[in-house]
C-alpha positions as a printed NumPy array, in Angstrom:
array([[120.311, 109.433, 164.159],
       [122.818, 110.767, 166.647],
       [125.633, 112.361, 164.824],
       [128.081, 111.872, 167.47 ],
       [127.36 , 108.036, 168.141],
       [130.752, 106.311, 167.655],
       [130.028, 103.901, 165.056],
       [130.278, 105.395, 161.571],
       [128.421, 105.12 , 158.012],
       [129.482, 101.822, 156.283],
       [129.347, 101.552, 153.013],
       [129.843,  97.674, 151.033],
       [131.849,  98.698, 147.991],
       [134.341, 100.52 , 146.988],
       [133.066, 101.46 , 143.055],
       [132.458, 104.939, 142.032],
       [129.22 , 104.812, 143.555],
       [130.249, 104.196, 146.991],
       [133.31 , 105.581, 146.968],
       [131.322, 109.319, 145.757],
       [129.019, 108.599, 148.684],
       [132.036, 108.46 , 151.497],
       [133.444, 111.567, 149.683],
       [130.368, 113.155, 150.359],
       [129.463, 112.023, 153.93 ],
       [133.631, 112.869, 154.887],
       [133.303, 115.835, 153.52 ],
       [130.198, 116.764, 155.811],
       [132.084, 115.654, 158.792],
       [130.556, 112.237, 159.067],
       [132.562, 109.549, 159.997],
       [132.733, 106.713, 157.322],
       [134.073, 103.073, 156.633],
       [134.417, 101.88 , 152.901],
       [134.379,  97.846, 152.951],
       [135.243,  95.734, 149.487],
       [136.442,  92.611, 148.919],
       [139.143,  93.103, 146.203],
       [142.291,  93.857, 146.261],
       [141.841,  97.401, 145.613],
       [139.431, 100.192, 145.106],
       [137.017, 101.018, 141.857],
       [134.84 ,  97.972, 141.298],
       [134.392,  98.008, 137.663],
       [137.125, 100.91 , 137.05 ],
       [140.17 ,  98.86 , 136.963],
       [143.752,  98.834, 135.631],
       [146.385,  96.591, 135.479],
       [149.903,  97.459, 134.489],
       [151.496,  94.698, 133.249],
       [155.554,  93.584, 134.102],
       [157.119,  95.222, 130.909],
       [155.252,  98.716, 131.483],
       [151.649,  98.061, 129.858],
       [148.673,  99.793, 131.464],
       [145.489,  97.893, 130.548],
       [141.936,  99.174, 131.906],
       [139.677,  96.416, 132.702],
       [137.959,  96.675, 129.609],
       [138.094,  99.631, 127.013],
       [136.34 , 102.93 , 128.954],
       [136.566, 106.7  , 128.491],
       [135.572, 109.572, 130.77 ],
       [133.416, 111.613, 129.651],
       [134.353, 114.957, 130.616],
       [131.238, 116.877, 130.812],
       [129.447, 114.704, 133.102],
       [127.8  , 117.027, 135.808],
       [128.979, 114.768, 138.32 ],
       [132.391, 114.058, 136.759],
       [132.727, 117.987, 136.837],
       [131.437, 118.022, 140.258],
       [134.237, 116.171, 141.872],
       [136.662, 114.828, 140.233],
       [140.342, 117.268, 139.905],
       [140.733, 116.856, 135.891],
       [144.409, 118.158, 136.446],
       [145.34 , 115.503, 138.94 ],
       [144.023, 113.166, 136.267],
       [145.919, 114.186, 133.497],
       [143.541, 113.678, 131.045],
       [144.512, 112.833, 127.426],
       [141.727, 113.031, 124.745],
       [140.22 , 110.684, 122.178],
       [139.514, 113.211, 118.923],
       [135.705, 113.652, 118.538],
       [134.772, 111.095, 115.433],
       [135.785, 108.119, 114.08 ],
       [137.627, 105.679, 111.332],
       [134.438, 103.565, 110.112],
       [135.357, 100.523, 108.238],
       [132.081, 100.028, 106.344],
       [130.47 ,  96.048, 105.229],
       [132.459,  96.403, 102.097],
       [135.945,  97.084, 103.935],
       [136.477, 100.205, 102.882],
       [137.274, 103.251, 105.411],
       [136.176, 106.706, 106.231],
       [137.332, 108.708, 108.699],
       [134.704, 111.266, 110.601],
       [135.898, 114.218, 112.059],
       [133.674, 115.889, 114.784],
       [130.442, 113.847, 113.225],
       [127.768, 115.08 , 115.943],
       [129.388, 118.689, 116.698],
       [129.87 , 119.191, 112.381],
       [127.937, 116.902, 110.425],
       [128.108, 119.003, 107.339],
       [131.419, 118.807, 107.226],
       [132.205, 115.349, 108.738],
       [129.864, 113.063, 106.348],
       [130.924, 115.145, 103.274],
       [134.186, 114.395, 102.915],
       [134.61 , 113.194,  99.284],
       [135.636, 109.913, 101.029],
       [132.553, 109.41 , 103.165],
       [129.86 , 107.322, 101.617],
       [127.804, 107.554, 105.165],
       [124.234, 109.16 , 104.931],
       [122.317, 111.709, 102.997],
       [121.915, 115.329, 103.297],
       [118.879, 115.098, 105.296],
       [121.008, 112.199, 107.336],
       [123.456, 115.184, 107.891],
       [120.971, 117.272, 108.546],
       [118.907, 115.849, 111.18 ],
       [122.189, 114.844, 113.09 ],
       [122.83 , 118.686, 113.573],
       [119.383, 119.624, 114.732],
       [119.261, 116.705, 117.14 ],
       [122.927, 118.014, 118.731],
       [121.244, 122.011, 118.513],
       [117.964, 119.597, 120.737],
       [120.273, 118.307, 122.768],
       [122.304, 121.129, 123.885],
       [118.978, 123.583, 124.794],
       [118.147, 120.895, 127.552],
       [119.692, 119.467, 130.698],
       [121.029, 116.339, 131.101],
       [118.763, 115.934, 133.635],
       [115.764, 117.061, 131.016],
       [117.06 , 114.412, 128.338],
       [116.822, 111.463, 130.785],
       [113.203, 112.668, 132.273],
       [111.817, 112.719, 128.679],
       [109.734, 109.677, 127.774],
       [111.195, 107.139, 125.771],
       [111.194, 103.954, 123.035],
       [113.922, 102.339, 121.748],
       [117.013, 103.836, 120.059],
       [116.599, 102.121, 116.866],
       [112.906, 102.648, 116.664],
       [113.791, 106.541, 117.546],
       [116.239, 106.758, 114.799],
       [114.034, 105.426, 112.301],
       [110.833, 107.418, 113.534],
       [113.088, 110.924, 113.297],
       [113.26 , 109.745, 109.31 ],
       [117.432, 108.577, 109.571],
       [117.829, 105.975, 106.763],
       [118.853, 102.802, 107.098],
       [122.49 , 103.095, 105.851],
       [123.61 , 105.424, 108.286],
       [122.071, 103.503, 110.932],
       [123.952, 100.91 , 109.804],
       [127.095, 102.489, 109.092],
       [127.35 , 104.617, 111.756],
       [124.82 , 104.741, 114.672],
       [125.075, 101.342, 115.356],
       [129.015, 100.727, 115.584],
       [129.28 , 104.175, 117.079],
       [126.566, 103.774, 119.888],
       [126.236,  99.817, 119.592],
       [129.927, 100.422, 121.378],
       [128.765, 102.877, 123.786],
       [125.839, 100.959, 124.974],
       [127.436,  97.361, 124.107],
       [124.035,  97.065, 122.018],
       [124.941,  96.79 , 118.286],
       [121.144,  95.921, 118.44 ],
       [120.204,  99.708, 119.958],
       [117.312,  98.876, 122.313],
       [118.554, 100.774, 124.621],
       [116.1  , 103.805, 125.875],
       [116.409, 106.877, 123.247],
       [116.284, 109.372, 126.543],
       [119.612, 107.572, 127.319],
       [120.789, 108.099, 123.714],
       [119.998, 111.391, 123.466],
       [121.921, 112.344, 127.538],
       [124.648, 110.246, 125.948],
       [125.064, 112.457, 122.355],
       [124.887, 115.541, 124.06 ],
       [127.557, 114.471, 126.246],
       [129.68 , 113.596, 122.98 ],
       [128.941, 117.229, 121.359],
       [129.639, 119.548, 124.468],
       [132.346, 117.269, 125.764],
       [135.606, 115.179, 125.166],
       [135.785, 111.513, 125.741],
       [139.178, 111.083, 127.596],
       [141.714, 108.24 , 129.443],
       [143.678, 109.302, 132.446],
       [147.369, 109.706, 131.689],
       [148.14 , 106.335, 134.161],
       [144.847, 104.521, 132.986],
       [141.05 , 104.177, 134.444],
       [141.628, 103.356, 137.917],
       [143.237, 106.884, 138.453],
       [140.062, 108.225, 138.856],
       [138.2  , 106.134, 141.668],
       [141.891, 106.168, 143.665],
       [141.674, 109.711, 143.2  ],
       [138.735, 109.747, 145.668],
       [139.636, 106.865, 148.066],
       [143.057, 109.315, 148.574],
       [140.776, 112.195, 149.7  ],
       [139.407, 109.888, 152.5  ],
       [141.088, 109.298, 156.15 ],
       [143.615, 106.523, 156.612],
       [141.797, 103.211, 157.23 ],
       [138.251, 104.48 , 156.556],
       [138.594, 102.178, 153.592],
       [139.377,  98.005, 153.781],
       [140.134,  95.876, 150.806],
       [140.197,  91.847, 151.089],
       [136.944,  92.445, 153.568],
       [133.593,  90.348, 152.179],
       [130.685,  91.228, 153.607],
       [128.67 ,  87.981, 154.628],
       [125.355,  89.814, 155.655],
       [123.711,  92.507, 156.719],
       [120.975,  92.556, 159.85 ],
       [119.624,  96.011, 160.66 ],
       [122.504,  98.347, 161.159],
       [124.782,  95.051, 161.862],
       [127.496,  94.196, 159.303],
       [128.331,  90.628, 159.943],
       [131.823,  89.86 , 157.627],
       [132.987,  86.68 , 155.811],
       [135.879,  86.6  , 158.649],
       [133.189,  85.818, 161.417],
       [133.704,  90.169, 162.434],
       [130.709,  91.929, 163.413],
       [130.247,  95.355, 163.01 ],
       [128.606,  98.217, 164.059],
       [126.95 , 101.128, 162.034],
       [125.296, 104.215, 162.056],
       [123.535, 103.447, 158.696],
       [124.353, 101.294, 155.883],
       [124.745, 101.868, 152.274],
       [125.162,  98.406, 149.764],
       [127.184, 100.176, 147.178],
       [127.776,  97.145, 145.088],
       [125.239,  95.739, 141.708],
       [124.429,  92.25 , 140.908],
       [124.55 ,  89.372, 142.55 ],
       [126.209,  91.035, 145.5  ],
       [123.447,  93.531, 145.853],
       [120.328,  90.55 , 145.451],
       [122.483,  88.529, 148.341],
       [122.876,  91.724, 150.714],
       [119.658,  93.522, 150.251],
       [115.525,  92.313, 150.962],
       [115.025,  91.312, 147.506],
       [111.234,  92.179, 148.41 ],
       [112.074,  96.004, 147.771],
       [114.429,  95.704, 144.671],
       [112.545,  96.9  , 141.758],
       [113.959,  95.999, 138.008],
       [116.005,  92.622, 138.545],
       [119.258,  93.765, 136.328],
       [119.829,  92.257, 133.499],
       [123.429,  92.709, 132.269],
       [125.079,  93.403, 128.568],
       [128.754,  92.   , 127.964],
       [131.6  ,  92.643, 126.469],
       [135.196,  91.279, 125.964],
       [137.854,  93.061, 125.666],
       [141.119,  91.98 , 124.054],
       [144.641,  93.448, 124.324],
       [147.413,  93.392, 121.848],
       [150.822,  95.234, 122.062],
       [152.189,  96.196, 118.619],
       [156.213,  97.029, 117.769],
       [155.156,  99.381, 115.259],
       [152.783, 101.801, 115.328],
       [149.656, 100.572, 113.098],
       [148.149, 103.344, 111.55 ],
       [149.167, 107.807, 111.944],
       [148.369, 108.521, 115.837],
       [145.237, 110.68 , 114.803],
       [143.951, 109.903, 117.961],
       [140.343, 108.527, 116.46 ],
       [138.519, 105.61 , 117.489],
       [138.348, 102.559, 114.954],
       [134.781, 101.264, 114.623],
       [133.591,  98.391, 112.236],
       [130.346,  98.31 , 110.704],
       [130.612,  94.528, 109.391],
       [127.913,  93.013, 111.037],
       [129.88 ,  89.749, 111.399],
       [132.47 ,  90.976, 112.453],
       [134.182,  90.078, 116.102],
       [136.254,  93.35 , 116.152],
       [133.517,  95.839, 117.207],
       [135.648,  98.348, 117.916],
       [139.626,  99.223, 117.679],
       [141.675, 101.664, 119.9  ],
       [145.059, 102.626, 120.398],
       [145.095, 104.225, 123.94 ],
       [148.734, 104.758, 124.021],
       [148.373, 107.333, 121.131],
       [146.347, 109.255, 123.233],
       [147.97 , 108.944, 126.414],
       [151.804, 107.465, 125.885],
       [152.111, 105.81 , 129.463],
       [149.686, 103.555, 128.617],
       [152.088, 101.757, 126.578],
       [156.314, 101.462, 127.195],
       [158.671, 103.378, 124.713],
       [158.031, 102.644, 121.548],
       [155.536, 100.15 , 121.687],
       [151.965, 100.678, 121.192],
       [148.521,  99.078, 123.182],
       [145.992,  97.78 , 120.843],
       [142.714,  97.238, 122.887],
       [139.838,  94.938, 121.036],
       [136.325,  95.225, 122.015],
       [133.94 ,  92.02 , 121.463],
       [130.365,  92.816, 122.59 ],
       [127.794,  90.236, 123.296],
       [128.115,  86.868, 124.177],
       [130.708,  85.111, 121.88 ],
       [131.294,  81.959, 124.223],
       [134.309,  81.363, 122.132],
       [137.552,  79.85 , 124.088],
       [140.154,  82.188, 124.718],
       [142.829,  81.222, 122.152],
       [140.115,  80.96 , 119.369],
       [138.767,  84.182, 119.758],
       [142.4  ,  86.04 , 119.93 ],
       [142.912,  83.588, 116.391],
       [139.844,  85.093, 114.964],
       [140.324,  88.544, 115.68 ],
       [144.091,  88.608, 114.091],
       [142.334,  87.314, 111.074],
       [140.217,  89.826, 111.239],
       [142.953,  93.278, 112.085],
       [144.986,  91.702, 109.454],
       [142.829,  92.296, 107.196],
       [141.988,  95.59 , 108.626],
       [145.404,  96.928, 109.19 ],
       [147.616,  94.78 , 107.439],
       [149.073,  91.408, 107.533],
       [151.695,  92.95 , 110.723],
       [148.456,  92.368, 113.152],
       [148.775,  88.3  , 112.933],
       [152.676,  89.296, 114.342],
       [151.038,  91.335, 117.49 ],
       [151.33 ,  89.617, 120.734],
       [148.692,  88.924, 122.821],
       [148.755,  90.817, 126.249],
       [145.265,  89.904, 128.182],
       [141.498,  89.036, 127.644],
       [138.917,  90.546, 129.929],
       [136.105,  88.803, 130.233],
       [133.222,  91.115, 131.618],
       [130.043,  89.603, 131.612],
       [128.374,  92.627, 133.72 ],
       [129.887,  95.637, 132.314],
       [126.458,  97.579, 131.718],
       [123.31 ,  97.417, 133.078],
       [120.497,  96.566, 130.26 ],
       [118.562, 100.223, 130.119],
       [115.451,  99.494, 128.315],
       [112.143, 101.889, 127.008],
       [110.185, 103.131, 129.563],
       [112.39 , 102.293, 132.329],
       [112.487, 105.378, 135.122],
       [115.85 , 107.214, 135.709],
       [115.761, 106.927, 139.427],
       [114.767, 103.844, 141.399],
       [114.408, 103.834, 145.096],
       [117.544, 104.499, 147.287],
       [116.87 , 103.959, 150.564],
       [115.306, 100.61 , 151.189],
       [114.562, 100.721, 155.31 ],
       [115.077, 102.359, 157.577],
       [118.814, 103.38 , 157.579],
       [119.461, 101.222, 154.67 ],
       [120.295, 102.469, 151.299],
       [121.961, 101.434, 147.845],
       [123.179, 102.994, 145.061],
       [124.897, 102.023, 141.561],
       [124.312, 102.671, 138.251],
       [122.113, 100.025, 137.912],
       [119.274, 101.954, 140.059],
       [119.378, 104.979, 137.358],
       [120.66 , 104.368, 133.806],
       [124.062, 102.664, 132.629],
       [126.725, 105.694, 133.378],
       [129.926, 106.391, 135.36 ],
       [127.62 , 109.828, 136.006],
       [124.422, 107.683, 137.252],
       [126.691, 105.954, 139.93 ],
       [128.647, 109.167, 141.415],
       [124.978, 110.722, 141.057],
       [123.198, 107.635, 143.258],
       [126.037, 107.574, 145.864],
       [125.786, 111.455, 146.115],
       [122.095, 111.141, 146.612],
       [122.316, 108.698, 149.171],
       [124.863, 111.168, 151.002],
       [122.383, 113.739, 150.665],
       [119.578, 111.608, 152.429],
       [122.103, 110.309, 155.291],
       [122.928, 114.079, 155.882],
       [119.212, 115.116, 155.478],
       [117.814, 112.402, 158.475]])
C-alpha cells in the first residue's frame, strides 16, 4: 500500500473501537476518515442531557480505570473522573440490607460486618485468594486461560450457594447482564481483577466524554456524522446518499446487524448473540439514601430492579442543584410496555427506599437490546481482524464483552494497517 496515495483509511463507525483505530493510524501520520450514521460520535457510549440540566448515559456504564487500554489513551484528567466506592448495598430475598465495603480487595472485613449475613468464612476466604490469583497474572493471562462457565466455576472453587446467590450473581449478573452467570469464568476472573486493582468511575459530564475525547484529538472533518454506509466493494465505499468513495483500506468498525450487512458473512466466525438490558431513569427532589457513593444491588430473584445507582452522588453534574438522578437497570428481556414497567419498578423502590420513590418522576427509558455481546465457555479472546485483503473489523464483539476489548481490536487493526 502506497502511503502517500491520496485517498485515506476509512473507517464505518464512530464507537470506541473505531474511533481508537483513527487515533492510532492519525497518530502514525496516516490520513483517516471516520464515517457513522448518528448524530454524533461513540456508538454505544452515549449521553443525553436533558432540558432542565439532567445528564443521562445511554444506559447505566462505568469506566473502569485500570483497563490497559483505558490507561493507554485516554487523559483521566480531561475526564474528570468521579468514583463509585468499591462494594455494594445488597438488598438480600428477605429485604433486608447490607452494605459491603471493598468486598473483593477486603473480604475479611467486608462480609463480617455484624450486619452482613453474606457467606462463610471459607466464602471469605476463597474470595481473597482468588483477588491474590488474580493480581499475580496479566489481564492478558486471565483471558488466555481456558474456561467453563462462571457459575459452574464458582461452584467447582467450593463457594456456597448463598453467596452465589446473594452476592455473585447481583454483583456480576449486573456486570455481565447475566443474573444467570454463563458467561466464560476467564472473563470473570479479567473482570474481578479489574474491580480489586482499579476504581469503577463516571466522567464528571457523563459517558460520552470519553469517546468525544478522542474524536477531538482527530483533524477537522476526518470524522462525518448523518453518513450511512450502503456497501462496501473492495476498497470502494458506496454511501446511502448515492456518494462513492475512495480508500486506502477499510476498517467496518461497527457490531451487529451493521457488521453481517457490510462484511462477507463467509469469513465471520461466532454469529453474535446479544444480552439486554433496560435502563430506567428517575430524578428525585430529595436525596434517597446518605451519598456513600455505593452501588445498590438486589438479590430478589423476582425482582425488576436489578440494580440501583445514584450517579449524581458521585459526580454532581450529572444531576441540576439539588436534585438527584436515579438510574434503574432491568436486565433480560422483560417485553413489558413502557408505562408498566416504570409502574412496577416504583412499586418495587418504594418498598426499597421508601414510599417517596412512587413521587419520583420519570425522566427516560433506554431500551438496549444489544448492549453486550453473549461471551460464552470456550469461546477464543481474539477472532480474526482482517477479513481480505485491505479489509478489517474490529469491536468488542470479535474479543470478549469490554470497553477494553474494543479500544484493544481497533488498536490492533491500526497496528496491522501500519505493519502492511
Amino acid at each position: 500500500m502506497s502511503h502517500s496515495s491520496a485517498s485515506p483509511i476509512i473507517i464505518i463507525g464512530a464507537g470506541m473501537a473505531g474511533l481508537t483505530c483513527a487515533n492510532y493510524l492519525h497518530r502514525a501520520g496516516r490520513s483517516v476518515l471516520v464515517l457513522d450514521a448518528a448524530d454524533a460520535v461513540g456508538g454505544r457510549v452515549r449521553t443525553h442531557v436533558t432540558p432542565d440540566g439532567f445528564r443521562l448515559d445511554r444506559g447505566f456504564q462505568v469506566l473502569q480505570t485500570r483497563y490497559p487500554e483505558v490507561q493507554r489513551l485516554l487523559d483521566y484528567g480531561a475526564l474528570q473522573l468521579r468514583a463509585f466506592r468499591s462494594g455494594a448495598v445488597i438488598r438480600l430475598a428477605d429485604g433486608r440490607q447490607t452494605t459491603l465495603v471493598n468486598p473483593l480487595d477486603q473480604p475479611l472485613a467486608a462480609f463480617s460486618a455484624l450486619a452482613s449475613p453474606i457467606g462463610t468464612l471459607s466464602d471469605k476466604l476463597r474470595i481473597l485468594a482468588l483477588a491474590q490469583r488474580v493480581k499475580s497474572s496479566s489481564s492478558q493471562q486471565l483471558l488466555e486461560f481456558p474456561s467453563s462457565d462462571t457459575l459452574a466455576y464458582l461452584r467447582q472453587h467450593g463457594w456456597s450457594e448463598q453467596i452465589i446467590d446473594s452476592f455473585f450473581r447481583p454483583f456480576f449478573g449486573g456486570v455481565f447482564l447475566d443474573r444467570g452467570l454463563s458467561t466464560a469464568s476467564n472473563f470473570f476472573e479479567f473482570v474481578f481483577k479489574q474491580f480489586v486493582e482499579g476504581e469503577a468511575a463516571i466522567p464528571a459530564l457523563g459517558m460520552q466524554q470519553i469517546p468525544e475525547q478522542l474524536a477531538a484529538r482527530l483533524p477537522a472533518g476526518s470524522v462525518r456524522l448523518h453518513t450511512k454506509v450502503e456497501a462496501v466493494q473492495g476498497t470502494t465505499v458506496q454511501l446511502a446518499n448515492g456518494e462513492t468513495l475512495t480508500a486506502a483500506a477499510v476498517v467496518v468498525a461497527v457490531e451487529g446487524e451493521s457488521a453481517a450487512r457490510l462484511l462477507p458473512t463467509s469469513r465471520l466466525s461466532y454469529p453474535t448473540a446479544w444480552r439486554r438490558t433496560t435502563c430506567t431513569y428517575f430524578a428525585a427532589d430529595h436525596p434517597p439514601v446518605k451519598a456513600d457513593k455505593l452501588l445498590r444491588l438486589n438479590a430478589a430473584p423476582e425482582s425488576l430492579a436489578h440494580n440501583v445507582a445514584f450517579p449524581s452522588d458521585v459526580a454532581p453534574s450529572y444531576a441540576p442543584e439539588g436534585r438527584t438522578l436515579v438510574s434503574v437497570s432491568t436486565h433480560g428481556a422483560q417485553n413489558l410496555p413502557e408505562a408498566e414497567l416504570t409502574a412496577r419498578l416504583r412499586t418495587e423502590l418504594a418498598a426499597w427506599f421508601g414510599p417517596v420513590a412512587e413521587q419520583w418522576q420519570h425522566l427516560r427509558t433506554y431500551h438496549i437490546p444489544q448492549a453486550l455481546a453473549v461471551y460464552p465457555a470456550g469461546q477464543p479472546p481474539h477472532q480474526p481482524l482482517q477479513l481480505a485483503e485491505n479489509l478489517y473489523r474490529c469491536g468488542d464483539y470479535t474479543a470478549y464483552p469490554s470497553l477494553n476489548a474494543a479500544m484493544a481490536s481497533g488498536r490492533e487493526v491500526a497496528e496491522a494497517l501500519l505493519a502492511s
